[in-house]
C-alpha positions as CSV (number, residue, x, y, z in Angstrom):
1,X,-31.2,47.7,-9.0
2,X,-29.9,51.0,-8.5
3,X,-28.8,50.1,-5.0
4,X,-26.9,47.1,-6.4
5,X,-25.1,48.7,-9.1
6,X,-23.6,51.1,-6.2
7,X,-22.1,48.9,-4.7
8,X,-20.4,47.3,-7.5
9,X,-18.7,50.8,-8.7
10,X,-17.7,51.2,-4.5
11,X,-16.2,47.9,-4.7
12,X,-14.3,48.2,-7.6
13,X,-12.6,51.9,-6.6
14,X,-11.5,50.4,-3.4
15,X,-10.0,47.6,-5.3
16,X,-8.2,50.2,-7.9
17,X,-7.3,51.8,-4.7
18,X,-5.6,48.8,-3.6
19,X,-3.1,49.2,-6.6
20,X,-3.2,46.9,-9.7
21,X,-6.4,44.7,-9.8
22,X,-5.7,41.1,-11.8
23,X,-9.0,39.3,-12.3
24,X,-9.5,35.9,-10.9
25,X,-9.7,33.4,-13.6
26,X,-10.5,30.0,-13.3
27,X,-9.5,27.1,-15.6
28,X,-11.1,24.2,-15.7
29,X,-9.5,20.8,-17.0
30,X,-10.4,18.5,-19.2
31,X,-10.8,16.2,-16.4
32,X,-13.2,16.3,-13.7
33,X,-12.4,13.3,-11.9
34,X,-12.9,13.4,-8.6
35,X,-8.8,11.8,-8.1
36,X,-7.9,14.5,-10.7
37,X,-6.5,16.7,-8.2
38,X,-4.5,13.5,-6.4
39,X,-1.6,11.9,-7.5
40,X,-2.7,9.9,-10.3
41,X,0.6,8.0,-10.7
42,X,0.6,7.1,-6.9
43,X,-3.0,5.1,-8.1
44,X,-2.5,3.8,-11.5
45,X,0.5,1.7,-9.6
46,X,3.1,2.3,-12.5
47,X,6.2,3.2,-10.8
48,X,5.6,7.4,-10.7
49,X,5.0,7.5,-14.6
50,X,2.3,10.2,-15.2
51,X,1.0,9.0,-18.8
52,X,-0.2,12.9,-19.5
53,X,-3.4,13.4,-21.6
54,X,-3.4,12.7,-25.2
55,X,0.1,11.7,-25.9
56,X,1.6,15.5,-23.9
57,X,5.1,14.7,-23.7
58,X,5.1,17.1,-20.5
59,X,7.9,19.5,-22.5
60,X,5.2,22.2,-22.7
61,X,4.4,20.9,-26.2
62,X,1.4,18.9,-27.4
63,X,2.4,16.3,-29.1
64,X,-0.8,15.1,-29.9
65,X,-1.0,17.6,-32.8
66,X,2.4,16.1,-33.7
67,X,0.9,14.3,-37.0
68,X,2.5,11.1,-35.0
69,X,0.7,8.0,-35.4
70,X,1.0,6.6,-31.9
71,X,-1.3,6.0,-29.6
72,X,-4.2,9.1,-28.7
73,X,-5.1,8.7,-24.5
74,X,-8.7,10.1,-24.8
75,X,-10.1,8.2,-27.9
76,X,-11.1,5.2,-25.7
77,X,-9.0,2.5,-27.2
78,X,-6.0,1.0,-25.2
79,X,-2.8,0.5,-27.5
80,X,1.0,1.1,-27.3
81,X,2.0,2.0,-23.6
82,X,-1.2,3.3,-22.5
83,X,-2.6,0.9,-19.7
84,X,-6.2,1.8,-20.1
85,X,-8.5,4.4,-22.4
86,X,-11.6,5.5,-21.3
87,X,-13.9,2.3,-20.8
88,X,-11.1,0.0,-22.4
89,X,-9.8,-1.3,-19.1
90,X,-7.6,-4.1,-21.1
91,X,-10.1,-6.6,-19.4
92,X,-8.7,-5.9,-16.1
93,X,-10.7,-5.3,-13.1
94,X,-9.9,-4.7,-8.9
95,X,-9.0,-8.2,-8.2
96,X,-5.9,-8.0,-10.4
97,X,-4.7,-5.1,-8.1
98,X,-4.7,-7.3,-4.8
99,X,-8.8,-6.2,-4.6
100,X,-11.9,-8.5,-3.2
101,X,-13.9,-6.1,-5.3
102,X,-14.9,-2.6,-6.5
103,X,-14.7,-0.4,-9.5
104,X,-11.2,-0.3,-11.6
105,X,-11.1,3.4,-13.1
106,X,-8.9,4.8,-15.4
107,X,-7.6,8.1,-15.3
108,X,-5.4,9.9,-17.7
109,X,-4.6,6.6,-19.4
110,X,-3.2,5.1,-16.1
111,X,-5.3,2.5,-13.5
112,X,-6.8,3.7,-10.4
113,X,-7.2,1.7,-8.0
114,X,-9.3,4.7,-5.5
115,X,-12.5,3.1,-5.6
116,X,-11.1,-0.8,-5.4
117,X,-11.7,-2.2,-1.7
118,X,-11.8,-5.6,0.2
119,X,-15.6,-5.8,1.2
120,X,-17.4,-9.0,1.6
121,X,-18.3,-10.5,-1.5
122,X,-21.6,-12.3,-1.2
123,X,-21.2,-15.7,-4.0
124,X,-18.0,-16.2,-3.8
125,X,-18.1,-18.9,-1.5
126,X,-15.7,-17.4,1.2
127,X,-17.6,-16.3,4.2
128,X,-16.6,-13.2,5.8
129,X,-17.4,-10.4,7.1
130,X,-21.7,-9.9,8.4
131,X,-22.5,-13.2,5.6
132,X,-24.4,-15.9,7.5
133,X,-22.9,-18.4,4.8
134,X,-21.6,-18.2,1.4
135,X,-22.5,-21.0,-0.8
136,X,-21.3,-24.7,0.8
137,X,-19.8,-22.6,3.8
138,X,-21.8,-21.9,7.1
139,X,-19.2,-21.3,9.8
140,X,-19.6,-25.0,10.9
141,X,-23.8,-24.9,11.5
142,X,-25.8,-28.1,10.2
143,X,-29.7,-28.8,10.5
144,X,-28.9,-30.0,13.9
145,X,-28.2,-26.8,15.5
146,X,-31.8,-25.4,14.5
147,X,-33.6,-28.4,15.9
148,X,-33.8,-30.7,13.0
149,X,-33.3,-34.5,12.8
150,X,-31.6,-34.7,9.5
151,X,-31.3,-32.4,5.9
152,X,-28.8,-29.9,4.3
153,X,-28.2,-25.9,5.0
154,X,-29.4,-23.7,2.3
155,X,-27.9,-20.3,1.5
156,X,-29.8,-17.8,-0.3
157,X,-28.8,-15.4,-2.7
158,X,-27.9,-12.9,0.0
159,X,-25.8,-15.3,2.2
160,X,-28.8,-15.9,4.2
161,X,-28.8,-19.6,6.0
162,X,-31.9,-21.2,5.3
163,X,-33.7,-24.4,6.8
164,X,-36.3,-25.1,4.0
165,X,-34.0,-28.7,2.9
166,X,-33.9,-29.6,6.6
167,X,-36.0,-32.4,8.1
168,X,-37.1,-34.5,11.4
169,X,-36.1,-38.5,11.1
170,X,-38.6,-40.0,9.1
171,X,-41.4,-42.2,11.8
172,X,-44.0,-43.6,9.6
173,X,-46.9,-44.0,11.9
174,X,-46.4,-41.0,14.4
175,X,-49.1,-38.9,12.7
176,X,-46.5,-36.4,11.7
177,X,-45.6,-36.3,7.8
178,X,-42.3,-36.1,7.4
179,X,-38.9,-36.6,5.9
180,X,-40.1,-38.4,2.4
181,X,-43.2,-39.5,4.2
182,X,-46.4,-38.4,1.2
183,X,-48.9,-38.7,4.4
184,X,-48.8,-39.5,7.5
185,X,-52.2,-40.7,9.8
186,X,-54.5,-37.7,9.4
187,X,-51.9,-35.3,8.1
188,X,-52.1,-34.8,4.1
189,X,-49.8,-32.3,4.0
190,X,-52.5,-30.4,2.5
191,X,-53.7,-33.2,-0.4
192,X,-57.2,-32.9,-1.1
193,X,-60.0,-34.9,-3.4
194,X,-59.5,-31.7,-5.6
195,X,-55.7,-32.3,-5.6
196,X,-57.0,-35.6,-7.8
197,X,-59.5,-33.7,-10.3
198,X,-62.7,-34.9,-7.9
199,X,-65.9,-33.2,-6.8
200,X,-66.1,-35.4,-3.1
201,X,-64.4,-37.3,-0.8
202,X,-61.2,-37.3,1.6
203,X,-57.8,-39.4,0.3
204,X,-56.8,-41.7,2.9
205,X,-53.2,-42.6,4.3
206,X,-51.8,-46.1,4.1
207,X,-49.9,-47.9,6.4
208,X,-46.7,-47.3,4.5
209,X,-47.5,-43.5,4.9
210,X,-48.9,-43.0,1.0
211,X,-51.5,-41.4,-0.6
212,X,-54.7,-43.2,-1.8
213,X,-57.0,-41.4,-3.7
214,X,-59.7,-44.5,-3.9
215,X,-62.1,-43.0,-1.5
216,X,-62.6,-39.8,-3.7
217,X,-65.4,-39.8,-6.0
218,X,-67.1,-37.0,-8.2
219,X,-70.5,-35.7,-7.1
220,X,-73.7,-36.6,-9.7
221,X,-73.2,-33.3,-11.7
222,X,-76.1,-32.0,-14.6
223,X,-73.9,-31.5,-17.8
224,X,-72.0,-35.0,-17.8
225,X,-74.5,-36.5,-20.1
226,X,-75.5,-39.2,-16.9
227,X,-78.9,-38.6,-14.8
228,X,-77.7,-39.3,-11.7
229,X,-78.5,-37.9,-8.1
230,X,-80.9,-35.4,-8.1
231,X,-81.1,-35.1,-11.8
232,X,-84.8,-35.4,-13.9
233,X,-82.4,-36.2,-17.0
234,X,-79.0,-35.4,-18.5
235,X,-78.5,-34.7,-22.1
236,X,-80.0,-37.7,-23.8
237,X,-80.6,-39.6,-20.9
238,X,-84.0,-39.3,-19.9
239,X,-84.3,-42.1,-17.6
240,X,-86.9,-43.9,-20.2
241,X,-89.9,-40.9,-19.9
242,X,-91.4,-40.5,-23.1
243,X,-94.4,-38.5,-24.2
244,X,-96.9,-41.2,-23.4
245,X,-95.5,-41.0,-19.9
246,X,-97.3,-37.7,-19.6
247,X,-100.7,-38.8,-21.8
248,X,-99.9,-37.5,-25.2
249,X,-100.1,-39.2,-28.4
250,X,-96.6,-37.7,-30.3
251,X,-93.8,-35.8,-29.9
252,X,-90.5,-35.7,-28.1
253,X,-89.8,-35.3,-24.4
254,X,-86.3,-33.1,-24.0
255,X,-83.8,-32.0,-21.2
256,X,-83.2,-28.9,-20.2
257,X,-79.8,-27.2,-19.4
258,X,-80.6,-27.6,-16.2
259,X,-81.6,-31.5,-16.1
260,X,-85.4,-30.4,-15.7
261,X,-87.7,-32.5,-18.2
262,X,-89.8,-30.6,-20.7
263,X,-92.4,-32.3,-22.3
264,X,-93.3,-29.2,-24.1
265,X,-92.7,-30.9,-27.4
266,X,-95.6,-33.4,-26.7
267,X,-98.9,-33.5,-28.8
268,X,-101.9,-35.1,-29.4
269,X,-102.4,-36.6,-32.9
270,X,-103.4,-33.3,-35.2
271,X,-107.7,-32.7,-34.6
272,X,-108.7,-29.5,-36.1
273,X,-111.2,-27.8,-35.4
274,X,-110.4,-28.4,-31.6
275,X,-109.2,-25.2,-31.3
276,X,-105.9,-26.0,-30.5
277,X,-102.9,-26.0,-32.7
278,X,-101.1,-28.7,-32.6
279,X,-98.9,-31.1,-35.0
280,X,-98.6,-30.1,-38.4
281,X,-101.4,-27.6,-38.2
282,X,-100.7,-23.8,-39.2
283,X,-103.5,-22.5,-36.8
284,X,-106.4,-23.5,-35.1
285,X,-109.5,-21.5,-34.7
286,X,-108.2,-18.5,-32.7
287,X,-104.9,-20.0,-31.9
288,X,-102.1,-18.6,-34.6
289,X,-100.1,-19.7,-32.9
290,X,-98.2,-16.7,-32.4
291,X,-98.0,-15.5,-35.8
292,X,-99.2,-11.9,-37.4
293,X,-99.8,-10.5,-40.0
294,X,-96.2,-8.9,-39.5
295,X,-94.5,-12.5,-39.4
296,X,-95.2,-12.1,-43.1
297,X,-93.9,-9.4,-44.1
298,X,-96.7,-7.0,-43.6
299,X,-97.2,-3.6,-42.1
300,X,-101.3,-4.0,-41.2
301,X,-104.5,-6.2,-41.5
302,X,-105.5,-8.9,-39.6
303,X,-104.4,-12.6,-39.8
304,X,-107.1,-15.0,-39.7
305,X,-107.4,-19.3,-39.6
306,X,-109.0,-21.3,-42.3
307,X,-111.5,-24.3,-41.9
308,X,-108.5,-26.5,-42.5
309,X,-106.0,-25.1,-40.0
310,X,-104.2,-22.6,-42.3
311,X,-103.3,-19.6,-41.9
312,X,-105.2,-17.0,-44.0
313,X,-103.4,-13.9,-45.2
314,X,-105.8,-12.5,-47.1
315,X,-106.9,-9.6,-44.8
316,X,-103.1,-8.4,-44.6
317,X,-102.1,-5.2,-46.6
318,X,-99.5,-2.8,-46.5
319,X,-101.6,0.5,-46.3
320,X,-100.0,3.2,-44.5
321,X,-101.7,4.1,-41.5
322,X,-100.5,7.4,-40.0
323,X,-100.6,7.6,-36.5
324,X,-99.3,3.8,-35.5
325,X,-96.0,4.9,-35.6
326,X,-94.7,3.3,-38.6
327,X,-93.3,4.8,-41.8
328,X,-94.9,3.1,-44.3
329,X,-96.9,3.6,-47.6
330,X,-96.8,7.3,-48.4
331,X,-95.9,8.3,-44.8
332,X,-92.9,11.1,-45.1
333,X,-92.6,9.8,-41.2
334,X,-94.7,8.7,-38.7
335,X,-93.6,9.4,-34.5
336,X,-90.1,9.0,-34.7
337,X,-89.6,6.5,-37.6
338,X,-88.1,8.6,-40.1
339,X,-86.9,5.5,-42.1
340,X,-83.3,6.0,-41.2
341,X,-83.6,9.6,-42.6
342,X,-81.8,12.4,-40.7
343,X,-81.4,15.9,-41.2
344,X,-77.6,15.4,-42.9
345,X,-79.8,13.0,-45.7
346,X,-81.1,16.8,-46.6
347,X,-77.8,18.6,-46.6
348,X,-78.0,19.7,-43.2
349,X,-75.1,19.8,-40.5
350,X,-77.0,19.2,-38.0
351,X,-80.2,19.1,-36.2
352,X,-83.2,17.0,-35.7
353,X,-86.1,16.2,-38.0
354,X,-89.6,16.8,-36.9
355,X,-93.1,14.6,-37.5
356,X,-96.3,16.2,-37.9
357,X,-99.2,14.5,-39.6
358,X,-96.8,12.1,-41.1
359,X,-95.3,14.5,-43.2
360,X,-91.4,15.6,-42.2
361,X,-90.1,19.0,-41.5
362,X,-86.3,20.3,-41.3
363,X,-87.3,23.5,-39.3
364,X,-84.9,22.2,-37.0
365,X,-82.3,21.1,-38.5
366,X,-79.6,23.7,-39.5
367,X,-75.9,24.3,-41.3
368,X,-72.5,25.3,-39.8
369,X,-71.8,28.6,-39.7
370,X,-67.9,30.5,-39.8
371,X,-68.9,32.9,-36.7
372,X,-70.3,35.8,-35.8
373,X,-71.1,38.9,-33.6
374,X,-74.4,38.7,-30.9
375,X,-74.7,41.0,-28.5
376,X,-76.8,38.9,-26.5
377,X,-78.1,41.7,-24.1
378,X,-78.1,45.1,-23.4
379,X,-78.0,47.0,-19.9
380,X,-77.9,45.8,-16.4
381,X,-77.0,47.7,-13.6
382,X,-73.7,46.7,-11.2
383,X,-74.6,46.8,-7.8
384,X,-72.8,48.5,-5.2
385,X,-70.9,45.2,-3.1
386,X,-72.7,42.1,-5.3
387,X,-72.7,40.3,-8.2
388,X,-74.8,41.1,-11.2
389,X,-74.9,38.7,-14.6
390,X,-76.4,38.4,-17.9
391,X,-77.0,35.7,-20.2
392,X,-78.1,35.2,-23.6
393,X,-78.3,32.5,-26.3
394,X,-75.9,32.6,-29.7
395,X,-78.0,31.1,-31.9
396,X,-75.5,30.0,-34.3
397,X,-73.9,26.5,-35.1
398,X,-70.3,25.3,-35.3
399,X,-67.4,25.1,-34.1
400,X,-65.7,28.0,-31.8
401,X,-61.6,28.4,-33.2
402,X,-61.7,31.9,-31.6
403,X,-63.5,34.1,-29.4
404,X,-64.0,38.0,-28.9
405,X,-65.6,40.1,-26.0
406,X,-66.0,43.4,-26.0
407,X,-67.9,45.2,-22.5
408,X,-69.1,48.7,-22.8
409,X,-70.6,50.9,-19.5
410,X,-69.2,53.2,-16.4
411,X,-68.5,52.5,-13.2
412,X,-67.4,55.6,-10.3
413,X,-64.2,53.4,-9.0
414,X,-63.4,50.8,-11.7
415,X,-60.9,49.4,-8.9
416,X,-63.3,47.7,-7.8
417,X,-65.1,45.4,-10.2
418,X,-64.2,41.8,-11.6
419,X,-65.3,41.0,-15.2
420,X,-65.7,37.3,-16.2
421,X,-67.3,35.3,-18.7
422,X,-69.2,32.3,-18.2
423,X,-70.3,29.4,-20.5
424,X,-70.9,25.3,-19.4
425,X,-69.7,25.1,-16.4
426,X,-66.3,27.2,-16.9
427,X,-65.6,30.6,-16.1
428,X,-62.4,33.2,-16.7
429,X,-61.7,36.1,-15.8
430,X,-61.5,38.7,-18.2
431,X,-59.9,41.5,-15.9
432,X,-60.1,42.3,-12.4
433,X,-58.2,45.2,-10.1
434,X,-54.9,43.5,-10.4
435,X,-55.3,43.6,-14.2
436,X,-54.9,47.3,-14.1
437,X,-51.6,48.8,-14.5
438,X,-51.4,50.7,-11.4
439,X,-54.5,51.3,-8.4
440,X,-54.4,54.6,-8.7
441,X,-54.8,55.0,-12.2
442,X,-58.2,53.5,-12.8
443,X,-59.5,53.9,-9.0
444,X,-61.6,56.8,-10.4
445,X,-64.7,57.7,-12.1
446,X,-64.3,56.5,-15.7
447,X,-65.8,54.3,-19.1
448,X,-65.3,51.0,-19.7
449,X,-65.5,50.3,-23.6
450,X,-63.2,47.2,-23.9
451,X,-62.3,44.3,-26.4
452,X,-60.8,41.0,-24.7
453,X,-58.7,38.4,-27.0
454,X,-55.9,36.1,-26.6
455,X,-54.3,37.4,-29.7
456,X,-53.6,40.7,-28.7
457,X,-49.9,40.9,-28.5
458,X,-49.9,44.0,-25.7
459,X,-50.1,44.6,-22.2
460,X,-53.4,42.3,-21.1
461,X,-53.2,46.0,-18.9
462,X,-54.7,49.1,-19.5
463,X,-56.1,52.5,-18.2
464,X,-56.1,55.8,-19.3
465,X,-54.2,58.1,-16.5
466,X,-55.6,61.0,-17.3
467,X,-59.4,60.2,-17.5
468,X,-59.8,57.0,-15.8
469,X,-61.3,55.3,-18.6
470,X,-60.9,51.3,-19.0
471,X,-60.3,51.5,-22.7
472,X,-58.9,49.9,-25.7
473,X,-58.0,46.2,-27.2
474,X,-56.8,43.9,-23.7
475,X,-55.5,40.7,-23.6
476,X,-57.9,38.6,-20.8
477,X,-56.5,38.1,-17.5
478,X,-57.4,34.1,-18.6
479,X,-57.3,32.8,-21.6
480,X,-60.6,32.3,-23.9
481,X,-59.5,29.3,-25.5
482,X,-60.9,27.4,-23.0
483,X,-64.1,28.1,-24.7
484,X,-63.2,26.7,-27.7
485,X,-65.0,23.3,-28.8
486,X,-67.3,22.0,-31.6
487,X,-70.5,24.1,-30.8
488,X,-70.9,27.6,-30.5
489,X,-74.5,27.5,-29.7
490,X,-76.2,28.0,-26.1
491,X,-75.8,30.5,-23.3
492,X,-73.2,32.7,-22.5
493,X,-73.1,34.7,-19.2
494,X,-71.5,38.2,-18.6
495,X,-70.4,38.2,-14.6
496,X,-69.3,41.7,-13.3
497,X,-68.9,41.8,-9.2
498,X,-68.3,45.1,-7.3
499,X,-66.1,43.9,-4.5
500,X,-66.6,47.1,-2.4
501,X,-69.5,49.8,-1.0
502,X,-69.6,53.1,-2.0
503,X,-69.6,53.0,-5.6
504,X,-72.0,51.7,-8.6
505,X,-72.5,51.6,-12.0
506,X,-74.0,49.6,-15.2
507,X,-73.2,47.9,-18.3
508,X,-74.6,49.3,-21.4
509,X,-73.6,46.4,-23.7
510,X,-71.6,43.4,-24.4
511,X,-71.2,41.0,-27.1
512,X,-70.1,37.6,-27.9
513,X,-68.0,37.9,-31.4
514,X,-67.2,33.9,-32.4
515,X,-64.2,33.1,-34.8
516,X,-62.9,37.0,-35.5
């Protein structure tokens, strides 16, 4: 910097030396068209009359502070003898210049015509230029000259010629489907069965060289309500099976969805006693049928069946039994059915509720707390070249807004170590060597008794010159908010790495301070 001012002063006493110095100054105009600096009258095509910039007479005097109520070049409206303003052309484009096309400007309240030009104009039905063809003109080409029979040119958008309208003469019976031909022999031109809404089949080809669709047919398919094919039954159709077909007395035979029969609704006429439940019976013997004493609403006992085929709830009760994993009775809990309580139903933040002999404990549930200081361990030596870390648990719950490290201990050349803190997965540095205002001041012998947090406003450097010692509140090399989040509970890790030999030392302490 000292360099550079130099030779500013050695350039300015030559140029004093040079006799008087005027400044350069540059103007810039209102302007910055690129045909500013051209003759605009030569392009605005109005016999050498420069129209001036908001109504400048050209005497030197603006008379657009005049107080006259004339027209104002520059406010975009095109009146009195102004040909254009701004976007206000006067609806006048190149082509009333003598122009195929291009972009009519105005400049100073005067036309020009600079960017106008006589391209080809794709769409205008001329054709010119690289075109192909330009709408109903193709330079004298027909169908025939690209090996058709018959049909019309196309041209695309982009003055493309086109074939797709062309055709060979139309030969019903050649096996080739053309001209306004729907088939011809074998050749569909691509019509299927499917085309038709059917399962089967091929369409044929008549004589005349159309379409018929009678050979397709649909395929016997399970769902239409028909048992045909392969199918048992269809809906309602059961192809006349009825219960007796399969030896029982009652019931109804039914269809699956998948047209199998199911005669599972078949019975013989109600017998009790025969041990099988059947008909109207409520049980039979040992066969409930399925049914608990659960189905009715209670939480124990034992269903039984009466002589006459009903069901017998009388050894059903609702006593709690502890152990079967059902809250019930006077249970508080039982396993893991704590009724839908949780620990928030006692006031609790958080947590889990816990079962022991039916009877529920909050030991583990706990509250929020605002923060907190834990030094989570003390001592641990740094090894000379290695890595040595520390963890520990903060036992407290809630959400982290703010966090606060402070590292106490000694090292013989604090150049060499890197502090970082650790916690799920992510890791930042709290300083390292190039955190340290200059090498030589902390390459010594010295203390390290240091607080890191984002919100300190100085240097995130620091080291005391004279003693060596790493000292004092520092801003982290990397910012701690990365460790904020809803839970400050779980384990945090102190990292400290000696990146070179001949030097050791230890950390005496360190704490995790949440929400200062």
């Amino acid at each position: 910097m000292v360099r550079a001012s130099l030779v500013w002063i050695l350039l300015f006493s030559a140029l004093a030396g040079c006799g008087s110095f005027q400044p350069f100054v540059a103007t810039v105009a209102g302007d910055t068209d690129p045909d500013a600096g051209a003759d605009d009258d030569a392009d605005a095509g109005n016999g050498g009359k420069d129209s001036g910039s908001k109504g400048d007479s050209g005497d030197g005097t603006d008379d657009g502070d005049s107080g006259s109520d004339g027209p104002v070049c520059g406010d975009k409206v095109q009146e009195g003898d102004e040909e254009c303003d701004g976007d206000d052309l006067d609806g006048k484009d190149c082509t009333d210049f003598g122009y195929r096309g291009g972009t009519l400007r105005c400049v100073h309240c005067a036309f020009s015509v600079s960017t106008c030009n006589n391209d080809a104009v794709c769409g205008d039905g001329v054709l010119e230029g690289a075109e192909a063809c330009d709408g109903t003109e193709f330079g004298g080409y027909t169908c025939a000259d690209y090996g058709f029979d018959a049909g019309d040119l196309t041209c695309s958008s982009g003055c493309l010629i086109t074939t797709g309208s062309c055709f060979q003469a139309q030969t019903c019976g050649d096996g080739k489907k053309n001209g306004n031909e729907d088939c011809d022999g074998s050749d569909l031109g691509g019509v299927t069965c499917a085309t038709y809404g059917f399962d089967s089949g091929t369409p044929g080809c008549t004589v005349g060289c159309t379409l018929d669709s009678s050979p397709c047919f649909d395929a016997p398919r399970c769902g239409d309500g028909k048992k045909n094919g392969t199918d048992a039954c269809d809906g309602t159709d059961l192809g006349g099976i009825t219960c007796a077909t399969y030896g029982f007395d009652s019931g109804a035979v039914t269809c699956t969805g998948s047209c199998a029969l199911d005669a599972s609704g078949c019975f013989d006429a109600p017998e009790c006693g025969d041990g099988t439940k059947n008909g109207a019976e409520g049980c039979d013997g040992t066969d409930l049928g399925g049914a608990t004493c659960g189905t009715f609403g209670f939480s124990n006992g034992t269903l039984t069946c009466g002589g006459d085929c009903e069901l017998d709830l009388a050894g059903c009760n609702n006593d709690a039994i502890c152990g079967d994993g059902v809250r019930n009775g006077l249970d508080e809990c039982d396993g893991t059915d704590f009724g839908g309580d949780t620990c928030g139903t006692f006031g609790f933040d958080g947590g889990s509720l816990s079962c022991s002999g039916c009877l529920r404990s909050t030991a583990e549930c706990w509250n929020n707390v605002a923060g907190g200081t834990w030094c989570l361990a003390t001592g641990f030596d740094i090894p000379s070249v290695g890595v040595a870390t520390q963890s520990g648990v903060v036992p407290g719950h809630g959400p982290v807004t703010g966090v606060r490290i402070t590292v106490e201990g000694y090292h013989s050349w604090l150049d060499d170590l890197v502090i970082s803190l650790q916690r799920n997965g992510v890791t930042r540095i709290l300083g390292d060597p190039e955190s340290l205002t200059w090498e030589e001041e902390c390459s010594g012998y010295g203390d390290i008794d240091v607080a890191y947090r984002d919100s300190y406003s100085g240097d995130h450097r620091a080291c005391d010159t004279w003693t060596y010692d790493y000292e004092g509140n520092l801003k982290p090399k990397q910012s701690l908010s990365a460790f904020h989040g809803p839970e400050m509970n779980g384990t945090w890790t102190l990292k400290v790495e000696d990146t070179d030999s001949g030097a050791s030392g230890k950390i005496t302490k360190w704490c995790v301070q949440i929400n200062p």
